[in-house]
DRENDO-258867 format. One record per residue: residue number from 1; y, z, x of N, C-alpha, C in turn. Coordinates in steps of 0.02 Angstrom, whole numbers, padded with zeros to 5 digits. Example, Ala and Ser with C-alpha at 12.3 -4.5 7.8 and 13.67 -1.06 7.14 Angstrom:
BEGIN
+-----+--------+--------+--------+--------+--------+--------+--------+--------+--------+
: num :     nY :     nZ :     nX :    caY :    caZ :    caX :     cY :     cZ :     cX :
+-----+--------+--------+--------+--------+--------+--------+--------+--------+--------+
:   1 : -00284 :  00390 :  00660 : -00225 :  00390 :  00615 : -00165 :  00390 :  00660 :
:   2 : -00112 :  00354 :  00642 : -00053 :  00357 :  00684 :  00002 :  00394 :  00645 :
+-----+--------+--------+--------+--------+--------+--------+--------+--------+--------+
***
This chain:
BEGIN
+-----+--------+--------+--------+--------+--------+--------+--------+--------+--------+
: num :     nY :     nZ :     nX :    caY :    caZ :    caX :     cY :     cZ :     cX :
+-----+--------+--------+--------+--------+--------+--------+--------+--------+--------+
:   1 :  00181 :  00928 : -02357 :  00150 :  00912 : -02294 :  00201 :  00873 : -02253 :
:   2 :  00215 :  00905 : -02187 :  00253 :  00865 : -02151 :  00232 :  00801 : -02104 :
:   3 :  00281 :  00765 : -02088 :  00256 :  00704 : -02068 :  00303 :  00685 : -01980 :
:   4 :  00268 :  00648 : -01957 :  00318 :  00633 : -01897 :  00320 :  00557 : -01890 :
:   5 :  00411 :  00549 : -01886 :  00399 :  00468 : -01902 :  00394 :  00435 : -01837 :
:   6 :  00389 :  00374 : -01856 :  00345 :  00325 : -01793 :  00406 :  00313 : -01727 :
:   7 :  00489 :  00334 : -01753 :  00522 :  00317 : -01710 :  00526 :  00381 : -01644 :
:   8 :  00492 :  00413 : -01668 :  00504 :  00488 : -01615 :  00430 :  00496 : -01573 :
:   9 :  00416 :  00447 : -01589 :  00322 :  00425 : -01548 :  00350 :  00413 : -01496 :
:  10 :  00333 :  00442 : -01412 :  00344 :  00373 : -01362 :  00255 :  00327 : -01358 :
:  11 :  00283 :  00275 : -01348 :  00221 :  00243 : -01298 :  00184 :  00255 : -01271 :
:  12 :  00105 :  00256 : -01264 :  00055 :  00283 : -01244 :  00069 :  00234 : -01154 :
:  13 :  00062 :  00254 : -01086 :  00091 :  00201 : -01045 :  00025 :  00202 : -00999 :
:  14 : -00007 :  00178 : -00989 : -00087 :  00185 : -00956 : -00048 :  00218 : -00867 :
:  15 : -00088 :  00248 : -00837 : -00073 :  00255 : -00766 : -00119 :  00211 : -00746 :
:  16 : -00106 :  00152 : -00700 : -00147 :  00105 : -00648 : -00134 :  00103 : -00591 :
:  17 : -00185 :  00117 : -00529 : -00186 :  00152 : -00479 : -00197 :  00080 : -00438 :
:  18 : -00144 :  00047 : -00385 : -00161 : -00011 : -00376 : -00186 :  00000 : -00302 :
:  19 : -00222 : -00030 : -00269 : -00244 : -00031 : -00205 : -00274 : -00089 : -00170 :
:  20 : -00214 : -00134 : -00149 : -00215 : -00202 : -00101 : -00157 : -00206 : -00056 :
:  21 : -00184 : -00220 :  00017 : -00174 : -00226 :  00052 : -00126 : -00284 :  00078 :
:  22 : -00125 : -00349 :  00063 : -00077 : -00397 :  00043 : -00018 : -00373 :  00022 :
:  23 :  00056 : -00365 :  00067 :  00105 : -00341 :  00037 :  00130 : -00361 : -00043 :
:  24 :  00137 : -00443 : -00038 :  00177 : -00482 : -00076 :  00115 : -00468 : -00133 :
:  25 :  00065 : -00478 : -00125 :  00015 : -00470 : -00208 : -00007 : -00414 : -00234 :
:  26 :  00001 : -00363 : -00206 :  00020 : -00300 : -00226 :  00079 : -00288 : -00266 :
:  27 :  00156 : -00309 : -00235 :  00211 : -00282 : -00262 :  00214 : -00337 : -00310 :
:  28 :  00192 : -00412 : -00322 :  00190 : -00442 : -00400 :  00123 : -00420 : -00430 :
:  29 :  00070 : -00383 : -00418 :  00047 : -00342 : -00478 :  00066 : -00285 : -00499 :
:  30 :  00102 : -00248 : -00453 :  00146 : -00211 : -00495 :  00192 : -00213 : -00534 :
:  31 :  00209 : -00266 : -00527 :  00280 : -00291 : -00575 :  00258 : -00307 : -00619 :
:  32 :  00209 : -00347 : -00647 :  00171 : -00370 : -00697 :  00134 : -00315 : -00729 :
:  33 :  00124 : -00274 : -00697 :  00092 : -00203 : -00728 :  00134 : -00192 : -00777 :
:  34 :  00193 : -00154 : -00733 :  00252 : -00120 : -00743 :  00283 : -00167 : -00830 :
:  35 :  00295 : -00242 : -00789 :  00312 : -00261 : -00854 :  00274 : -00256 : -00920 :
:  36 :  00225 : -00238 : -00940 :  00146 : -00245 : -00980 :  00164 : -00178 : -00995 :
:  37 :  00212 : -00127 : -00967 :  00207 : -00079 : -01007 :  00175 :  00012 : -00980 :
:  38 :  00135 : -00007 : -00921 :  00102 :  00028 : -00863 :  00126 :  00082 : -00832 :
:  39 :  00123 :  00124 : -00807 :  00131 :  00171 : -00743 :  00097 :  00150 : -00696 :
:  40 :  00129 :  00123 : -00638 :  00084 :  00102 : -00594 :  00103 :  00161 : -00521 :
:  41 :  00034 :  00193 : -00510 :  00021 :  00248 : -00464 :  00016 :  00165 : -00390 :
:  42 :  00053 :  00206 : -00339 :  00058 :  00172 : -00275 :  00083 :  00098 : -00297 :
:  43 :  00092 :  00050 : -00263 :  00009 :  00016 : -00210 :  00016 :  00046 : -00167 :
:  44 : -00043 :  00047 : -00139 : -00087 :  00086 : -00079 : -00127 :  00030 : -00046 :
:  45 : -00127 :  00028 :  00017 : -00164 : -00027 :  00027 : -00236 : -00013 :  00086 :
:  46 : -00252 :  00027 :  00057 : -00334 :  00067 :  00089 : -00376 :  00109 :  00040 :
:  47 : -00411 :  00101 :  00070 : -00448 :  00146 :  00018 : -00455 :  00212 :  00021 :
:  48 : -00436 :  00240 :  00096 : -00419 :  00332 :  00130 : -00372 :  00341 :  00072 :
:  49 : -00306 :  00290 :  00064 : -00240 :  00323 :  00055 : -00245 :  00336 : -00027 :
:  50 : -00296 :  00282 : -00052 : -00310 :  00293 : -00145 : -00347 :  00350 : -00156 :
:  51 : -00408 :  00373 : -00113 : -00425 :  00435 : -00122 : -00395 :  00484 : -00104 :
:  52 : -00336 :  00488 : -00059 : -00278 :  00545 : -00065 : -00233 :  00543 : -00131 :
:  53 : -00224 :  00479 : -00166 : -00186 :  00472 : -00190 : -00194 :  00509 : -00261 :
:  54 : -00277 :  00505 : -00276 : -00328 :  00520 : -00328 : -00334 :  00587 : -00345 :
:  55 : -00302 :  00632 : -00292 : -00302 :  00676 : -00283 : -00265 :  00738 : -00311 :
:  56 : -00213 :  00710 : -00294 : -00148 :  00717 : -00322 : -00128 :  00700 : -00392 :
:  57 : -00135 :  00648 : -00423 : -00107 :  00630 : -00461 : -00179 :  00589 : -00508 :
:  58 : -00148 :  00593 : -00591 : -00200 :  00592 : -00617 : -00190 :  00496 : -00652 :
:  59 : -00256 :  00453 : -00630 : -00257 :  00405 : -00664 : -00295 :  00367 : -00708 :
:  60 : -00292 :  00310 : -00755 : -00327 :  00307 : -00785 : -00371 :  00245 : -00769 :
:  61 : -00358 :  00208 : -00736 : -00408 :  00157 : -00694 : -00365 :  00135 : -00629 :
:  62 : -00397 :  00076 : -00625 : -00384 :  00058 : -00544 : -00383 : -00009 : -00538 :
:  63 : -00337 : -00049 : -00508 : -00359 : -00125 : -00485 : -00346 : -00118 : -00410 :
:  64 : -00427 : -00141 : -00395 : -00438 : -00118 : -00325 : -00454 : -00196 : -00284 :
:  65 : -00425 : -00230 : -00224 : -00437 : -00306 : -00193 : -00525 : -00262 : -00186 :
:  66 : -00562 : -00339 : -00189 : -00613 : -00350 : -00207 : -00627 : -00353 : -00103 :
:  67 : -00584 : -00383 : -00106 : -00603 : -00404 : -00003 : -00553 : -00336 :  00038 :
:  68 : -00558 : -00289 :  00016 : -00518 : -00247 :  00052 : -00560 : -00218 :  00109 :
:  69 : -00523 : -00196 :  00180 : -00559 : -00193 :  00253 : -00538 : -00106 :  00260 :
+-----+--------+--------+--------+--------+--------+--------+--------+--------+--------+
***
């Protein structure tokens, strides 16, 4: 029975789809994503441009600003 060893695994890397409007707290949650290991889809800072974005490209959640206009 063959086996596949653990060094030829990559990393499972979540896609997180960010969408805030705030330049500067957007691009440090992406970095903090990013560092954690992440694919981070956009930032996007609307909610038109995340459902184009959704569209396109496949993700696995979202951190979306809670006060977004």
């Amino acid at each position: 029975m063959g086996s596949v060893s653990d060094s030829s695994l990559e990393p499972i890397r979540p896609s997180i789809l960010v969408v805030e409007e705030e330049y500067f707290i957007a691009e440090d949650l992406k970095q903090c994503l990013e560092n954690a290991g992440a694919r981070v889809v956009g930032p996007v800072g609307t909610e038109s441009a995340a459902l184009e974005l959704i569209d396109d490209v496949k993700v696995d959640c979202a951190v979306i600003d809670i006060n977004l206009r």
